[in-house]
Each structure stands twice: as structure tokens, then as C-alpha cells.
N, C-alpha and C positions, 0 to 999 in steps of 0.2 A: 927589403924585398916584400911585396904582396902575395898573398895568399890566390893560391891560383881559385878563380871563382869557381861556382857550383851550380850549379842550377835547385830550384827551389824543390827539386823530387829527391836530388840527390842520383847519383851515380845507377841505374836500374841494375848496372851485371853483377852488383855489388848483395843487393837484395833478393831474395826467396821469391819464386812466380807468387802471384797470388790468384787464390781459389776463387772462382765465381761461387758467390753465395748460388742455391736455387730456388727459387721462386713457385711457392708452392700457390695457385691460386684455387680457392673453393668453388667448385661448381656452385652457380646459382641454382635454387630452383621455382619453378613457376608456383606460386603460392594459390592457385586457381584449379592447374592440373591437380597437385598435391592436394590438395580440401574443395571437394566436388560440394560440399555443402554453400561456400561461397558463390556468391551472383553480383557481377557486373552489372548494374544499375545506376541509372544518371538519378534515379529518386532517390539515392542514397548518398550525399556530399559527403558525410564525414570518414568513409571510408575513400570515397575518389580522392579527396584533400590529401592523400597519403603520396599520390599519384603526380603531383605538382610542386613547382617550389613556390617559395613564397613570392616571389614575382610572379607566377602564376603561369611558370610553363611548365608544359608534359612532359616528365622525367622520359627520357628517354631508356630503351629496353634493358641495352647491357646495364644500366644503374640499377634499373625497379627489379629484374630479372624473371621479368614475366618472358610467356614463349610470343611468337610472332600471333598466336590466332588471339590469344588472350589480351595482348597489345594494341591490337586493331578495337576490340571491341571496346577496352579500357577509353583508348583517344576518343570513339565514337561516342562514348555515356559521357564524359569530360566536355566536350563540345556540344552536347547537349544539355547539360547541366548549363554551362555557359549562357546559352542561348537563354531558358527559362529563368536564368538568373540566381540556379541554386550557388553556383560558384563564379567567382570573379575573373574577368580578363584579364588582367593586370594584378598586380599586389596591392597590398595597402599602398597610398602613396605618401609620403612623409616629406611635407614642405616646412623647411629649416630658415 
């Protein structure tokens, strides 16, 4: 006689509910509002570069955790840096 099958979880009435972990997420905060000394400037790449990936697009906001006015201004110095050629369109490109 075979063993009557099971399924790969196993029987659930059998087993304890299980607890949803909770998910604790850290508010970002806007590193701009927080340190008013800081300036948004397209004359200044190596802080922008912080601001893109290495393919060379704008991190977008929930990532960088900047607020919506500091975001605008961020995109706008980045595109302008672009234009004058302090920072690149694109990433390096790496032909294999």
C-alpha cells in the first residue's frame, strides 16, 4: 500500500498561524532641507555624480530621499551639467 501523498507545505491545520514579521521602514530625510549649508549646483559634479547611476540616470526621489522642491532643482543642475559636459549622458561604455 502507498503512503497517501502530501503536499510540499504539508497539511496547514496541522501547523501554528504564522506571524507576519513587521516591517519597520526608516523615514528618509531630505539631506538639503537637513543641512541648509548645502547648494545645489550644476558647477559642482562631484557631488551631483552622487545623484545618478552609473549608466548615468537620475536616481529617482523615493531612492536619493530628497523632498519634491530639492528633486526638481537636483534634475535641473544634472541636465545642466550634462549639457556643458561636466557629467556624462550615458555611463562609460564597455565594448567586450
Amino acid at each position: 500500500m502507498a503512503a497517501p501523498s502530501r503536499s510540499p507545505r504539508g497539511n496547514r491545520r496541522d501547523q501554528k498561524p504564522r506571524r507576519k514579521r513587521r516591517i519597520y521602514h526608516r523615514r528618509k530625510v531630505c539631506r538639503f532641507c537637513a543641512d541648509s549649508s548645502l547648494v545645489i549646483s550644476y558647477k559642482d559634479p562631484k557631488s551631483l555624480r552622487y545623484f545618478i547611476t552609473e549608466r548615468g540616470k537620475i536616481i529617482p526621489r523615493r531612492l536619493s530621499g530628497c523632498c519634491a522642491k530639492h528633486q526638481r532643482t537636483l534634475t535641473r543642475a544634472i541636465k545642466q551639467a550634462r549639457t556643458i559636459a561636466f557629467l556624462p549622458f550615458v555611463g562609460s561604455v564597455d565594448l567586450r
